[in-house]
DODO-10991 format. One record per residue (C-alpha): x, y, z; residue in three letters. Coordinates in Angstrom, 1 decimal, decimal comma, padded with zeros to 4 digits. Layout:
// DODO-10991
+--------+--------+--------+--------+
|      u |      v |      w | residu |
+--------+--------+--------+--------+
|      X |      Y |      Z |    ALA |
...
+--------+--------+--------+--------+
END
This chain:
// DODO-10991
+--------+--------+--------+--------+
|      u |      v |      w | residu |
+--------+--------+--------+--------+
|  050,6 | -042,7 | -114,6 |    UNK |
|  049,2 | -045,6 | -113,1 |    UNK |
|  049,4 | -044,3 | -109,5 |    UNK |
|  047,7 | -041,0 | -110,5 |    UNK |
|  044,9 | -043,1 | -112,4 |    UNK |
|  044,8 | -045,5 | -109,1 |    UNK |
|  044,5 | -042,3 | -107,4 |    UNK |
|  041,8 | -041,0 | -109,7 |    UNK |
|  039,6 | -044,0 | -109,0 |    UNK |
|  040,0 | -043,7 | -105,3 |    UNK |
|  039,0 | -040,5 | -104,9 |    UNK |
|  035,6 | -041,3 | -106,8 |    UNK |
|  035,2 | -044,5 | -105,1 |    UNK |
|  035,3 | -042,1 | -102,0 |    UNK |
|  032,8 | -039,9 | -103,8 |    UNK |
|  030,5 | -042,1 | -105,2 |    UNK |
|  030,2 | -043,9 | -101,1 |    UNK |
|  029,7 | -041,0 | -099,9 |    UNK |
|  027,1 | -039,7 | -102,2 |    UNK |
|  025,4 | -042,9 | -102,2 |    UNK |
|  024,9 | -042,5 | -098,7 |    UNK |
|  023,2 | -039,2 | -098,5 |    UNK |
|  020,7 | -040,2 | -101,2 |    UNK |
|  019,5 | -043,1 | -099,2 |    UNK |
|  019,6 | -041,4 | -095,6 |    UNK |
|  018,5 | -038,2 | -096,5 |    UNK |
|  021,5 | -036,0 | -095,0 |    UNK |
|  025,0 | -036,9 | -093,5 |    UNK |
|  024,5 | -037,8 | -089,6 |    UNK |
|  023,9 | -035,1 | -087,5 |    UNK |
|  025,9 | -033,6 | -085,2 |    UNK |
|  025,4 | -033,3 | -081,1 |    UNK |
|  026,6 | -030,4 | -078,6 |    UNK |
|  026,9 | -030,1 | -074,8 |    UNK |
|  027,0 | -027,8 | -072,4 |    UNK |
|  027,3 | -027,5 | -068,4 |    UNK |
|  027,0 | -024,8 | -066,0 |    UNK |
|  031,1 | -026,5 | -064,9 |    UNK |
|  032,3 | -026,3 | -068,9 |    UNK |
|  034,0 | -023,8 | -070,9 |    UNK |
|  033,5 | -022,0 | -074,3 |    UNK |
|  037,0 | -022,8 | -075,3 |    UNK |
|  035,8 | -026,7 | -074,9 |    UNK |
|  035,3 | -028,8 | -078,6 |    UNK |
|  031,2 | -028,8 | -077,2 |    UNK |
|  031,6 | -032,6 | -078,5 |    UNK |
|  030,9 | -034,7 | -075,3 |    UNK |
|  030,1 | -034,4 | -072,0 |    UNK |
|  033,6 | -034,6 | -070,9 |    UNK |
|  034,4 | -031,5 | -072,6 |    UNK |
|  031,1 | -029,5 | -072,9 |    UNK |
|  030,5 | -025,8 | -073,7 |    UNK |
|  029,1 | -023,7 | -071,1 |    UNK |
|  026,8 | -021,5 | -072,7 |    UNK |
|  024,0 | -022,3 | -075,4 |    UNK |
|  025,0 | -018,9 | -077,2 |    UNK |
|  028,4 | -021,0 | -077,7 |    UNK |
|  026,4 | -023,8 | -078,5 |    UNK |
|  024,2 | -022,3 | -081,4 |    UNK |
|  027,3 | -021,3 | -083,4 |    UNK |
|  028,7 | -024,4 | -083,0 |    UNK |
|  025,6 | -026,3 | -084,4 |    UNK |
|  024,3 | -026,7 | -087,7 |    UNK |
|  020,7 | -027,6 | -089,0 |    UNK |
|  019,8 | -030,8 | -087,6 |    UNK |
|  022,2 | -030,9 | -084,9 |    UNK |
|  021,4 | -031,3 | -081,1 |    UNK |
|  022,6 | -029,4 | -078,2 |    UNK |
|  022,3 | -031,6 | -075,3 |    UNK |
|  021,9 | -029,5 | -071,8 |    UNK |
|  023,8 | -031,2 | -068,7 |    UNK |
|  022,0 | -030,9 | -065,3 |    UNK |
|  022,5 | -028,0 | -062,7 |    UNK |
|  021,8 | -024,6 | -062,3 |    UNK |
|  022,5 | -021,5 | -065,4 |    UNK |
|  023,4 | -018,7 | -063,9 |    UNK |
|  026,5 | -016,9 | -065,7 |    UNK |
|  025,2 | -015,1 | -068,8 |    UNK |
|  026,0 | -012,3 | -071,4 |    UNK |
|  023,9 | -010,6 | -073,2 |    UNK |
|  023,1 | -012,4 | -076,7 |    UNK |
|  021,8 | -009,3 | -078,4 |    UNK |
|  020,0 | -006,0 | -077,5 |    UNK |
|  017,9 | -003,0 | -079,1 |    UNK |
|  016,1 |  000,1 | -078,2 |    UNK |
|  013,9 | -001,8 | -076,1 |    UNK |
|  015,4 | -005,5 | -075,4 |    UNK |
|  018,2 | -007,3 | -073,8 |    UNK |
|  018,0 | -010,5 | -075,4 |    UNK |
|  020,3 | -013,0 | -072,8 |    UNK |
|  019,5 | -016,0 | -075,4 |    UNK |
|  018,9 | -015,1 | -079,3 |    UNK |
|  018,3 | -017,7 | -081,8 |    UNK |
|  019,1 | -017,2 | -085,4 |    UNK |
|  019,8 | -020,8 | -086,9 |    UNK |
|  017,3 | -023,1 | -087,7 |    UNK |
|  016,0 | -026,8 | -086,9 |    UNK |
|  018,2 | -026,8 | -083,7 |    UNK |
|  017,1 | -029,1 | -080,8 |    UNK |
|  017,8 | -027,6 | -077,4 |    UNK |
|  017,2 | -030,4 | -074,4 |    UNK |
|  018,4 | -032,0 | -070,9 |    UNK |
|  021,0 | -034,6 | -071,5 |    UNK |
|  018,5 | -036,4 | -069,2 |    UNK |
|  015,1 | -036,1 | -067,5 |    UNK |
|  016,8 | -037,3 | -064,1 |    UNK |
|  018,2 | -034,2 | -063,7 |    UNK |
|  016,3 | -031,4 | -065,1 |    UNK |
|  019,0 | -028,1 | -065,9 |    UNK |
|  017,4 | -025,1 | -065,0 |    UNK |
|  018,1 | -021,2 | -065,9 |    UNK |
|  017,8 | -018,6 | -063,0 |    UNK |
|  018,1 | -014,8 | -064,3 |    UNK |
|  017,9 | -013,4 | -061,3 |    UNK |
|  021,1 | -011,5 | -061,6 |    UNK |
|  020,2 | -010,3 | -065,5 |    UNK |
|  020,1 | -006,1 | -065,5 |    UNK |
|  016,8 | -004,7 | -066,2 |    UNK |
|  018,3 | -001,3 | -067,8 |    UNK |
|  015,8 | -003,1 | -070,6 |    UNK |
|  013,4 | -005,5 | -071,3 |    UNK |
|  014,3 | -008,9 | -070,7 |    UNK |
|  014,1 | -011,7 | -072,8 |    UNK |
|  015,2 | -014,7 | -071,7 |    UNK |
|  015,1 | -016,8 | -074,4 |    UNK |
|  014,6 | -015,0 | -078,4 |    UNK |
|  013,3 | -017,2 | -081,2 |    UNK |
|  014,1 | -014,3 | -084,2 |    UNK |
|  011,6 | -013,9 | -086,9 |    UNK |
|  012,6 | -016,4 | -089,9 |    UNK |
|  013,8 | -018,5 | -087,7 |    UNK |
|  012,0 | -021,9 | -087,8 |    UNK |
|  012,0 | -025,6 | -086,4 |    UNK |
|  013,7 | -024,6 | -082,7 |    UNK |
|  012,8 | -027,4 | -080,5 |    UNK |
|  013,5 | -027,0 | -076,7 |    UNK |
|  013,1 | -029,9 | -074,3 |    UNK |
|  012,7 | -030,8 | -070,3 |    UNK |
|  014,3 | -028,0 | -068,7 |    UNK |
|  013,5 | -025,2 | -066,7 |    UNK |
|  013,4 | -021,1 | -066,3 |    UNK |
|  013,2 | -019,2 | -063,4 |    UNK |
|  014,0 | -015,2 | -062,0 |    UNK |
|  013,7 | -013,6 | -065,3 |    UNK |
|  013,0 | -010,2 | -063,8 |    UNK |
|  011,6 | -006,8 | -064,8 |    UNK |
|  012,5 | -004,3 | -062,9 |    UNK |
|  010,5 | -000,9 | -063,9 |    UNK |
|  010,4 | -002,4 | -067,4 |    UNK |
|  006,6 | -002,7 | -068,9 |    UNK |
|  007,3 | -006,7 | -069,1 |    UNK |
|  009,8 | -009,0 | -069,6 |    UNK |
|  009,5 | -012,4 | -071,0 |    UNK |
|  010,7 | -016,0 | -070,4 |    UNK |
|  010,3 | -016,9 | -073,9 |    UNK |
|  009,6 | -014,6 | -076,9 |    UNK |
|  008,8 | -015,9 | -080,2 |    UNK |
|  009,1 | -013,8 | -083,2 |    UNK |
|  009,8 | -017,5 | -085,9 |    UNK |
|  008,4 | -021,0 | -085,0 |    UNK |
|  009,5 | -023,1 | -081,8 |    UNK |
|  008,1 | -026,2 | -080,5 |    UNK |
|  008,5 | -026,5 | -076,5 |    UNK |
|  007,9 | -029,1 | -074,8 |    UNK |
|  008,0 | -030,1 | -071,0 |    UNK |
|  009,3 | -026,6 | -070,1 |    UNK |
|  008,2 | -024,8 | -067,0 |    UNK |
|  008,2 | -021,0 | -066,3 |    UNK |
|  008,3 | -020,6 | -063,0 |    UNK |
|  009,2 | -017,4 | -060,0 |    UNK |
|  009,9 | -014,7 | -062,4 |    UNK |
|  008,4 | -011,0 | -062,8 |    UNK |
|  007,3 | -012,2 | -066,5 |    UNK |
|  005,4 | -013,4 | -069,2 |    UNK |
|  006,1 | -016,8 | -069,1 |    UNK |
|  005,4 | -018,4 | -072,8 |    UNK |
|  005,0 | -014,9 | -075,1 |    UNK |
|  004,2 | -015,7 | -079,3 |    UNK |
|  004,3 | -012,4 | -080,7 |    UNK |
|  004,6 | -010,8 | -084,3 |    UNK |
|  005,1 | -013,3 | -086,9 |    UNK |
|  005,2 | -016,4 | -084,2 |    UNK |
|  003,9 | -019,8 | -084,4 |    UNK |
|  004,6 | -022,8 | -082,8 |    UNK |
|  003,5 | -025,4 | -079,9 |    UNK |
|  003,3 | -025,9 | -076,4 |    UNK |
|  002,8 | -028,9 | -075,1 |    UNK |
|  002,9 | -030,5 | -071,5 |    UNK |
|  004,4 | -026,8 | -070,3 |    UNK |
|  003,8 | -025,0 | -066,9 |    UNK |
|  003,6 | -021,5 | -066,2 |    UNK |
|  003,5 | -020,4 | -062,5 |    UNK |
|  004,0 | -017,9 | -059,8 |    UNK |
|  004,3 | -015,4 | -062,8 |    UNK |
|  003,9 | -012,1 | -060,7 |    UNK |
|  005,5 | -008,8 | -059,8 |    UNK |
|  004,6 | -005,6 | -057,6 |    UNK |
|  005,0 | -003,2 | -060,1 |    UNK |
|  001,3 | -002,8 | -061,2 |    UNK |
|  002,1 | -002,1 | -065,1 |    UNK |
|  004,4 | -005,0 | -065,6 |    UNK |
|  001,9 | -006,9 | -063,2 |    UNK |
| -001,3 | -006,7 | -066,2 |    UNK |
|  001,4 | -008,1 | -068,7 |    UNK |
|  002,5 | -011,6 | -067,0 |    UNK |
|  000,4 | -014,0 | -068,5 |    UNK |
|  001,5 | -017,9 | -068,6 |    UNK |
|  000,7 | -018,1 | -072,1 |    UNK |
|  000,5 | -015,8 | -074,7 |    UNK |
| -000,7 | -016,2 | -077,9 |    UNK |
| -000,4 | -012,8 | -079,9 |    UNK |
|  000,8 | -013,6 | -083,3 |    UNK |
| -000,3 | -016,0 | -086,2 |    UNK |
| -001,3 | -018,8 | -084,4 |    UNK |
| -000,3 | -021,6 | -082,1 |    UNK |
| -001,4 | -024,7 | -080,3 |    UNK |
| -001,6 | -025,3 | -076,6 |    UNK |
| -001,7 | -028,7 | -075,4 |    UNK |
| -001,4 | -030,6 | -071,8 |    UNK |
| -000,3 | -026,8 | -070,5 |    UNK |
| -001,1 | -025,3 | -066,9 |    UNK |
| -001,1 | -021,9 | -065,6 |    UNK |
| -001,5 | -020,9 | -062,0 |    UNK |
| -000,9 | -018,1 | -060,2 |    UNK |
| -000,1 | -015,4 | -062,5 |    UNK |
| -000,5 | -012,0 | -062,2 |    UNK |
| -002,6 | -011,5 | -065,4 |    UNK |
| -004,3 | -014,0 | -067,1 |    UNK |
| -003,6 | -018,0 | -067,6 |    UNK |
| -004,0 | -018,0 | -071,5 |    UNK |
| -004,4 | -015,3 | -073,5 |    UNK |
| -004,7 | -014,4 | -077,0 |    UNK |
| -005,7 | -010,7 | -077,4 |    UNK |
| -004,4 | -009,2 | -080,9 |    UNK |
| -003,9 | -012,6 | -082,5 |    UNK |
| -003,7 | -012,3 | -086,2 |    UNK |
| -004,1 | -016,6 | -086,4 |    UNK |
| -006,1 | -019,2 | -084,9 |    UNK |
| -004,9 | -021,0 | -081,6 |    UNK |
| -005,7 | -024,2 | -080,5 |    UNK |
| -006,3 | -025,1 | -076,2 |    UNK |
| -006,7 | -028,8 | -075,6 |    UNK |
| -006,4 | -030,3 | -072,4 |    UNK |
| -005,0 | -027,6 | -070,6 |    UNK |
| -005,8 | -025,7 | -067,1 |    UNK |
| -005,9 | -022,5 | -066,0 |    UNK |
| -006,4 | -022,0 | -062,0 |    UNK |
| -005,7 | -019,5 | -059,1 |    UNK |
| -005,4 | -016,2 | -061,4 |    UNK |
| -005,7 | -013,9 | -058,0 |    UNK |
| -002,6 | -011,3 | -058,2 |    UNK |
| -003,9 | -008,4 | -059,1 |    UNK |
| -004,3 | -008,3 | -063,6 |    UNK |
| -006,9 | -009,2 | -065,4 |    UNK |
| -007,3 | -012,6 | -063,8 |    UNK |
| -009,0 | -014,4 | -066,6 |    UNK |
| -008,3 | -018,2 | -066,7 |    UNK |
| -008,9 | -018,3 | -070,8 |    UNK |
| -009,1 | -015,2 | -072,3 |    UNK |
| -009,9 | -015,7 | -076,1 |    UNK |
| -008,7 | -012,7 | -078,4 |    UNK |
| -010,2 | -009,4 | -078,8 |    UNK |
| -008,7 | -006,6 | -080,1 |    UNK |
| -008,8 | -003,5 | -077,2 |    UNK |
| -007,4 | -000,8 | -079,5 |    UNK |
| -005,6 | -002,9 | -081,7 |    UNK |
| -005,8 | -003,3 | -085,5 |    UNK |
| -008,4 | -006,3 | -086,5 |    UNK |
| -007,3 | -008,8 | -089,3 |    UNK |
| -009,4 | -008,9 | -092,2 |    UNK |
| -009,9 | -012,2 | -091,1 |    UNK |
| -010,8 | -012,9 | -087,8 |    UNK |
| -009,6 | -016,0 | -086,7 |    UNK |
| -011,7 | -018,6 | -084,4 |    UNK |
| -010,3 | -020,6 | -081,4 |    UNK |
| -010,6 | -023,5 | -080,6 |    UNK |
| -010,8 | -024,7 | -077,1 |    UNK |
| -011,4 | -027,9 | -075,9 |    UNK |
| -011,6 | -030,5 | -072,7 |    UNK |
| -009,8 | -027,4 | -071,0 |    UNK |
| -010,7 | -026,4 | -067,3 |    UNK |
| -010,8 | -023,0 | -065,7 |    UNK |
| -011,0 | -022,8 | -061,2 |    UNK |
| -010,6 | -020,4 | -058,8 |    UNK |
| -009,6 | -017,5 | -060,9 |    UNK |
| -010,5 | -013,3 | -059,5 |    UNK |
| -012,7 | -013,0 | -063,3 |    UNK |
| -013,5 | -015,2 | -065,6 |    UNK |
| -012,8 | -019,0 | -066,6 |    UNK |
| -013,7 | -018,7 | -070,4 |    UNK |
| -013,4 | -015,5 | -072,2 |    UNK |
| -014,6 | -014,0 | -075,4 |    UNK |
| -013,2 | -010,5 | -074,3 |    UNK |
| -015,1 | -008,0 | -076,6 |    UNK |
| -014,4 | -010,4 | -079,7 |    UNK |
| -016,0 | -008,4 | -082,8 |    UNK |
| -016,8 | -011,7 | -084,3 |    UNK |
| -016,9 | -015,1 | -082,7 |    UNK |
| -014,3 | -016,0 | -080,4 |    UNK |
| -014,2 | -020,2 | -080,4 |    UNK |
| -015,9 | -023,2 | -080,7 |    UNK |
| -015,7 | -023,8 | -076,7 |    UNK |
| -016,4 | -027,8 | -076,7 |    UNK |
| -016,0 | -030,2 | -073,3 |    UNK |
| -015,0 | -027,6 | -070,9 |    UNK |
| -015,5 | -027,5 | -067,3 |    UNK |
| -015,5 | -024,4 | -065,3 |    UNK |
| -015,8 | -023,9 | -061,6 |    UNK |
| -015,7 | -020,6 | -058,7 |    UNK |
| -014,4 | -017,9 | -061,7 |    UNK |
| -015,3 | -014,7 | -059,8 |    UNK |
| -016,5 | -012,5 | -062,8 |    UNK |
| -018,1 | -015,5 | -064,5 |    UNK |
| -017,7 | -019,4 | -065,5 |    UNK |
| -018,3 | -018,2 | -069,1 |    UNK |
| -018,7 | -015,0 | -070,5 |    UNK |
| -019,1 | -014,5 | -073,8 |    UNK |
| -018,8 | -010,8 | -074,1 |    UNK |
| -018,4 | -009,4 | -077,7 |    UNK |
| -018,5 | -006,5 | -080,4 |    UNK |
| -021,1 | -005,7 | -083,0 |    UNK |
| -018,1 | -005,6 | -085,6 |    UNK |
| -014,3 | -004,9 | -086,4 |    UNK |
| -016,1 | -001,1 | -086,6 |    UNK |
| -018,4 | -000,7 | -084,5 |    UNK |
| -017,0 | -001,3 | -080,7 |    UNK |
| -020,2 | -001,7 | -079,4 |    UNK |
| -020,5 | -004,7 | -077,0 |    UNK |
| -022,7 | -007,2 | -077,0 |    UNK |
| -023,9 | -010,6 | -075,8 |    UNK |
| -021,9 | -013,3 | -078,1 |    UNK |
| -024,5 | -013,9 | -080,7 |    UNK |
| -022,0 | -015,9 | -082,7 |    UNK |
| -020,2 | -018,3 | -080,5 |    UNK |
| -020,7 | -021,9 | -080,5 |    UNK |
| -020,5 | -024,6 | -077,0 |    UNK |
| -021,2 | -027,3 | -076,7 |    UNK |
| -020,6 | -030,0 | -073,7 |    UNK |
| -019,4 | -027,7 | -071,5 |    UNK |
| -019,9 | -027,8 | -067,6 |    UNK |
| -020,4 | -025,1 | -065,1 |    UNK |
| -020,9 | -025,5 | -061,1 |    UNK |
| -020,5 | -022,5 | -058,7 |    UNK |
| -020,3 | -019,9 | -060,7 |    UNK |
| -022,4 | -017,8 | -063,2 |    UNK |
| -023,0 | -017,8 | -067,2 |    UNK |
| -022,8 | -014,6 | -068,7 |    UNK |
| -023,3 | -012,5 | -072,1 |    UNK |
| -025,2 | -015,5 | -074,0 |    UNK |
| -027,3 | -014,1 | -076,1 |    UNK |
| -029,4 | -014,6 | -079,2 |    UNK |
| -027,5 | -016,9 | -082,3 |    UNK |
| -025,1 | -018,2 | -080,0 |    UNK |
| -025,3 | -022,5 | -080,4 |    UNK |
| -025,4 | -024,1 | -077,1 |    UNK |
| -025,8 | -027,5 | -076,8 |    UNK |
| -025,6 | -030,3 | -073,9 |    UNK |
| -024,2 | -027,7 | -071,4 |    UNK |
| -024,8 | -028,9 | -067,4 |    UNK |
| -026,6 | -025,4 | -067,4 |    UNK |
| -029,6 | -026,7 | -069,5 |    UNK |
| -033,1 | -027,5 | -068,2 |    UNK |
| -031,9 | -031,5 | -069,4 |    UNK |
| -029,3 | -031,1 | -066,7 |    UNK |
| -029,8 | -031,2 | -063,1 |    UNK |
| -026,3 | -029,9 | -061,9 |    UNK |
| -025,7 | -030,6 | -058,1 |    UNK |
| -022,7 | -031,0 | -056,1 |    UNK |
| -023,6 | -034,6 | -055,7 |    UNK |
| -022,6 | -034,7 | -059,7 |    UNK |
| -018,9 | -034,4 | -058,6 |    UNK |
| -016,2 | -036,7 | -057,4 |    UNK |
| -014,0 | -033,7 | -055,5 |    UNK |
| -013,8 | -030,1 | -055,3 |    UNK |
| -010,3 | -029,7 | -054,6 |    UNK |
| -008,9 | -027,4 | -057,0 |    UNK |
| -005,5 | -027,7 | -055,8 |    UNK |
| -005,4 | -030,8 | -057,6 |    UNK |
| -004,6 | -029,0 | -060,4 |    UNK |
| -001,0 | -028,1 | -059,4 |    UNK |
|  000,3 | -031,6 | -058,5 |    UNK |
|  003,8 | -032,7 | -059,4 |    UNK |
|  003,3 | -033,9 | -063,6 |    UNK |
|  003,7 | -037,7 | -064,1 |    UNK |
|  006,7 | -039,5 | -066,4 |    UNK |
|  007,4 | -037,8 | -070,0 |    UNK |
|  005,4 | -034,9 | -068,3 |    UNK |
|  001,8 | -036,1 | -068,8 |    UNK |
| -000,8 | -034,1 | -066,8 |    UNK |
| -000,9 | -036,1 | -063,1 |    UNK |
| -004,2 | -038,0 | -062,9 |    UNK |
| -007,1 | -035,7 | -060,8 |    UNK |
| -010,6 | -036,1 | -059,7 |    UNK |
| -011,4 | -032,7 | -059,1 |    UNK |
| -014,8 | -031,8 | -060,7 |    UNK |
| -014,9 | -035,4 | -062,4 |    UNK |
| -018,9 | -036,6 | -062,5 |    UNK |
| -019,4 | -039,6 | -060,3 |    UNK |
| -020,4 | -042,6 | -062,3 |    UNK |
| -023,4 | -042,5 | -063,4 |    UNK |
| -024,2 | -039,2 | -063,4 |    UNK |
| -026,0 | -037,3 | -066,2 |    UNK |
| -022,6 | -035,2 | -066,7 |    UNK |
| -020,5 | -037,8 | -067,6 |    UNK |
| -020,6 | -037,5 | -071,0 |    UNK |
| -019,9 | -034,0 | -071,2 |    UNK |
| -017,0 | -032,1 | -069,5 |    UNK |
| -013,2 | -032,2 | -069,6 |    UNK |
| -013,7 | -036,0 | -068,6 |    UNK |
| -015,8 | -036,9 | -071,7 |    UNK |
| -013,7 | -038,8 | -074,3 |    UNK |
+--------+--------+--------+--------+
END
């Protein structure tokens, strides 16, 4: 009797720790994952010794709050996570709050999908609907291709991802794709060399694309791509564009550096949201930098941008009468302010629109003198440590000239 009551208060000793413990930290410690392009599914996934080596393997293995830590080299051996009528998903996500990132920033892993069929769709990475709180970091995706497909994507969010440091890179897709019910974040991202010959999957390889209920853009660069930088046509939620570029859009799309929502033929929200896009900068792109694209309402507030050489226009601000009457129209609702302009043309401002302190007011005297450096290519220079945006002079005002205040520079 005394062993069993000994026992007895053991036991809830045990208990009472342990509970103790998860009211003061919250939850019990989380657990972490690895995988390698050398490991094994039949691995424990516990340490990098003995990682897994696929992420699919990885997700079931992990539990909310848990980490899956990605080991350097090259990704190249996959199966298909899931498919339907019109996708092969390689990488599906269905658990929640699960961090995906390099093991370190030394030695960035990076997935090449070259050899993925393209009997479908391809998605390279599938963030379900529901699903919430993925968070990828510091690695790299490249090859995703598309065959006769209409598009493929590098990432496709349906639920709510975070990713940060991530570049899309040398595929035949859409390189960051928010669609349906996604939200979520982008921040310090590149999307590049996003192109194909097929002309129909061509006008849908965007770097970023913003279709669903909103999502925020920050420190992001797009170059190259065979449709347009940013875009956000169809988007039922407000996105946010701060301190990102959007240069070199020449392959054949629509070309648009920044092009802010509209509907084409799609249903418009009862609400239509407004942008927001600031100290962003548009160069070099076949159309234009900033877009309002047929907007039947106002697009953004467009505050401290700087455009330069856009072939269609620096700005146009092109929209509709109203969600029913298609009739476009000079934006008479949109709102600048501080923006900056040089070598290229201002289009589709018209009456109610709020422009103030814009370089292409009479209290401007816009030269090239204003400038430090016209070299766009700038804007494509290796990122500096933790992935910040590498430190440019291209269209930067000289001290002490009148544009200094106003501009991507402008605090």
């Amino acid at each position: 009797m005394k062993n069993n009551l000994a026992l007895l208060k053991y036991f809830f000793a045990t208990f009472m720790c342990a509970f103790l413990f998860l009211f003061f930290n919250g939850t019990a410690h989380a657990a972490d994952w690895y995988i390698s392009p050398s490991g094994s599914d039949s691995n424990a996934g516990t340490s990098t010794s003995a990682p897994f080596k696929s992420l699919m393997k990885a997700q079931d293995a992990a539990s909310e709050g848990d980490t899956v830590y990605i080991m350097g080299g090259t990704y190249n051996d996959f199966s298909v996570a899931a498919t339907d009528s019109n996708y092969n998903y390689v990488h599906q996500f269905t658990k929640s709050n699960i961090t995906y990132r390099a093991y370190t920033s030394k030695d960035v892993p990076v997935f090449d999908f070259s050899n993925c069929s393209t009997d479908k769709r391809v998605a390279a990475f599938h963030v379900k609907s529901g699903v919430t709180g993925v968070y990828f970091l510091c690695f790299k995706v490249t090859g995703v291709p598309v065959g006769s497909q209409k598009q493929s994507e590098c990432f496709r969010i349906e639920g709510n991802a975070t990713m940060n440091q991530i570049t899309c890179y040398n595929s035949n897709a859409n390189g960051f794709y928010f669609c349906n019910n996604g939200t979520g974040t982008c921040v310090k991202c590149d999307a590049y060399n996003l192109y194909t010959s097929n002309s129909t999957s061509n006008s849908n390889t965007d770097g970023f694309g913003a279709h669903a209920k909103g999502v925020t853009f920050s420190y992001c660069r797009a170059w190259s791509c065979g449709d347009d930088g940013f875009d956000c046509i169809t988007s039922k939620g407000s996105n946010t564009y701060e301190y990102c570029w959007a240069y070199n859009m020449n392959m054949g799309g629509d070309s648009n550096g920044f092009k802010i929502v509209g509907y084409g033929t799609g249903t418009v929200p009862d609400t239509v949201p407004v942008h927001t896009v600031t100290h962003c900068i548009a160069a070099n792109n076949a159309s234009n930098g900033f877009y309002a694209n047929h907007q039947p309402g106002q697009a953004a507030n467009w505050t401290y941008n700087t455009a330069y050489g856009n072939s269609g226009a620096n700005y146009n601000m092109l929209e509709r009468v109203s969600a029913t009457d298609s009739t476009d129209i000079a934006g008479t609702r949109e709102f600048l302010r501080c923006n900056i302009s040089y070598n290229g043309s201002i289009k589709n401002i018209g009456s109610g629109t709020k422009v103030g302190s814009c370089s292409w007011n009479s209290s401007y005297n816009c030269t090239a003198d204003d400038f430090v450096s016209f070299d766009a290519s700038q804007l494509t220079a290796a990122r500096g440590s933790n992935g910040t945006l590498p430190t440019i002079t291209f269209m930067q005002p000289v001290s002490g000239s009148d544009l200094e205040d106003i501009g991507y520079y402008a605090d």
